[in-house]
C-alpha positions, 0 to 999 in steps of 0.5 A, spaced: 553 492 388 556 494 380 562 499 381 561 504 376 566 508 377 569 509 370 577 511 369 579 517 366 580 514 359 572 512 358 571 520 360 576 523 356 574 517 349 567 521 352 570 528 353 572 527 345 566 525 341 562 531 345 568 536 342 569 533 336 561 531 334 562 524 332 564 517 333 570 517 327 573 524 329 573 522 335 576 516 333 582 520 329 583 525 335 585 520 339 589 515 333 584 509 335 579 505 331 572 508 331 571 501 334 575 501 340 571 508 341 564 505 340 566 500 344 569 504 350 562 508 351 558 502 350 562 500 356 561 506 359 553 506 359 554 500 361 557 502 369 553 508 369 547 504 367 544 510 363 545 511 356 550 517 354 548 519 347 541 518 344 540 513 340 537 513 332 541 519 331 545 521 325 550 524 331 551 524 337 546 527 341 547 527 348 541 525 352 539 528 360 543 524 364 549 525 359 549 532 360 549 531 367 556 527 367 558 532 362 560 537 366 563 532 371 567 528 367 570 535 365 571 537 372 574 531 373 580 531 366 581 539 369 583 537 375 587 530 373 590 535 368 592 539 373 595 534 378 599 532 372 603 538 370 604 540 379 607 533 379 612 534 372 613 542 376 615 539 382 620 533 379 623 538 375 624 543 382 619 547 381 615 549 387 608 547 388 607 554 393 610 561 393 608 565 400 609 572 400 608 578 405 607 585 402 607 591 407 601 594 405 604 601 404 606 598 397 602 601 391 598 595 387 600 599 380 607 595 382 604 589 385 599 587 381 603 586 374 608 582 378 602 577 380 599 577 373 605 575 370 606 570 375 599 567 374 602 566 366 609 564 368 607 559 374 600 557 372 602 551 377 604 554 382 599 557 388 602 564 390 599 565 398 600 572 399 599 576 406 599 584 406 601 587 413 603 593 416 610 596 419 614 590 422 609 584 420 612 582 413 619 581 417 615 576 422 612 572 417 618 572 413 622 570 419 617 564 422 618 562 415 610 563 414 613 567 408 618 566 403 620 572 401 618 579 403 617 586 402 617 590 408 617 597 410 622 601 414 625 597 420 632 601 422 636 594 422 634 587 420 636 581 425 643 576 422 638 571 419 635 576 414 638 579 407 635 585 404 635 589 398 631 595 397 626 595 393 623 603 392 621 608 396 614 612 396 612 619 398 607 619 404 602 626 404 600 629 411 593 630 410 587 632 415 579 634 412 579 641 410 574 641 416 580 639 421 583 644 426 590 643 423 587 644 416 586 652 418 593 654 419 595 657 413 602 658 415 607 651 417 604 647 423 608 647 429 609 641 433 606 644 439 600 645 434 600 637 431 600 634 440 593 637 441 590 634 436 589 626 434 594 623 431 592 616 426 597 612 426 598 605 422 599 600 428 604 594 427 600 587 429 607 583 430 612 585 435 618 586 431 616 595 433 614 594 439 616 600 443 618 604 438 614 609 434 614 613 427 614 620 427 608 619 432 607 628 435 601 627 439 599 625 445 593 622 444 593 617 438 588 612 434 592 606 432 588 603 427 590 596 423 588 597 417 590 602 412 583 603 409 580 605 416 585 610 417 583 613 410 576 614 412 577 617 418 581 621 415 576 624 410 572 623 417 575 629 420 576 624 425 584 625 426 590 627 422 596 623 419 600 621 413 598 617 408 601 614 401 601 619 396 599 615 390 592 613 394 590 619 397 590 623 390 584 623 389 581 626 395 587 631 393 585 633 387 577 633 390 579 637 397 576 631 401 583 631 404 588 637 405 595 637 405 598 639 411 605 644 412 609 641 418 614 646 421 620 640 422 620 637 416 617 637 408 615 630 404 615 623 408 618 618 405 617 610 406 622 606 403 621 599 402 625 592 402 625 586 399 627 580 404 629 573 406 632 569 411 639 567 410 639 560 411 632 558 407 632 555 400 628 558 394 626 554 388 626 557 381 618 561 381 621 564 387 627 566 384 622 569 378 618 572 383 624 576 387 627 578 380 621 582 377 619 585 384 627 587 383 625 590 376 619 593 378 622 597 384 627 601 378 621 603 375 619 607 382 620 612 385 627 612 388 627 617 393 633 619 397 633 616 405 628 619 410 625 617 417 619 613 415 612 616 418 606 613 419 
């Protein structure tokens, strides 16, 4: 059985006469002799066994089936390209992944210019990226799933860990305007707050468990996902806290009310950023960790306060 599998050099003399429109530019773009190109797509046609370009033309025109092999052959250049330069990246110590966790607290106008300028600086480089809640950024970074991380409040950090801070955010307690609580027009009492349910961000991890973050009532939805807790919020389903910069709109349209706690004014939410001790970074996480340092100057910094969730 005839092998038709071609090299990549017939495809890239073939991906040339496609772009350049001609036998001869082709030849130029290339520095070889239009013979040598004439030459290499004749032998192509041949393993293929079907004509690439018609023939009795003035210039190339591809025929049916070329069509088909173009959008291959160009597939095929894209990804030896890209296995090329990953190669040169990891030669020259570049890391051929990143993997980052983020708490889900921290606002995407902080995150999402870091991973664009990331995705320019590094286009070699994958970024795998996990968001969790409370204690689950730290066990990513711990069980080394996770390069580096952004987590939220945790009291203290176990000896492996190196921390730095990484800005705070301001967390709102709202309910629905319907909401009991929402009809106080005076600072709620504590005793007020543990009648009614309580939504509170559970920690999918184990590094919490135990321990709870400004939790008054006694009966309590513990819900995973920030999203969840949001619509139920406007549900009326509960009461709790929510990071400001993502319930003002529901703010400024009354979906959601503030509500006046007796025992404290705002609740801050700190963040850190942290890496074990004893794991070696490369220089995109080296990049990466210094434009989250840059963009946690640009937010907020807010004075030390218990976390609530």
């Amino acid at each position: 059985m005839a092998d038709r599998t071609p090299s990549l050099d017939q495809l890239r003399v073939f991906l040339a006469v496609v772009e350049h429109g001609s036998f001869s530019k082709a030849a130029d773009a290339l520095d070889r002799a239009q013979s040598v190109i004439s030459y290499t797509i004749g032998n192509l046609e041949a393993q293929f066994g079907f004509a690439l370009f018609e023939r009795g033309r003035r210039r190339p025109v591809l025929t049916e089936a070329g069509r088909a092999v173009l959008a291959d052959a160009r597939r095929v250049d894209l990804l030896v390209s890209e296995l090329a330069a990953r190669a040169e990246g990891l030669a020259k110590g570049l890391e051929g992944e990143v993997s980052l966790a983020v708490d889900v607290m921290y606002p995407s106008a902080a995150l999402v210019p870091v991973l664009q300028a990331f995705a320019e600086e590094f286009p070699t480089t994958a970024l795998k990226l996990k968001m969790e809640a409370l204690g689950g950024v730290l066990s990513l970074v711990l069980d080394g799933e996770s390069g580096f991380g952004i987590a939220g409040p945790q009291g203290s950090w176990p000896d492996q860990i190196d921390a730095g801070p990484a800005g705070a955010i301001h967390l709102e307690v709202v309910a629905a305007p319907s909401h009991p609580l929402a009809q106080f027009q005076e600072q709620i009492p504590v005793t007020a707050l543990r009648e009614h349910t309580q939504l509170v961000l559970s920690d999918r991890s184990r590094m919490t468990e135990g321990r709870d973050f400004n939790v008054y009532s006694t009966r309590t939805w513990r819900l995973g996902d920030l999203d969840a807790k949001h619509r139920l919020l406007v549900a009326g389903l509960g009461w709790g806290s929510m990071p400001a910069h993502i319930i003002e709109p529901d703010l400024a349209n009354g979906t959601l009310v503030r509500l006046a706690l007796a025992d404290r004014q705002r609740l801050v939410y700190p963040f850190s950023l942290i890496r074990r001790l004893d794991f070696a970074t490369g220089p995109a996480t080296e990049w990466l960790i210094g434009r989250f340092r840059e963009a946690s100057r640009l937010m907020v910094q807010l004075p030390a306060q218990a976390p609530g969730i």
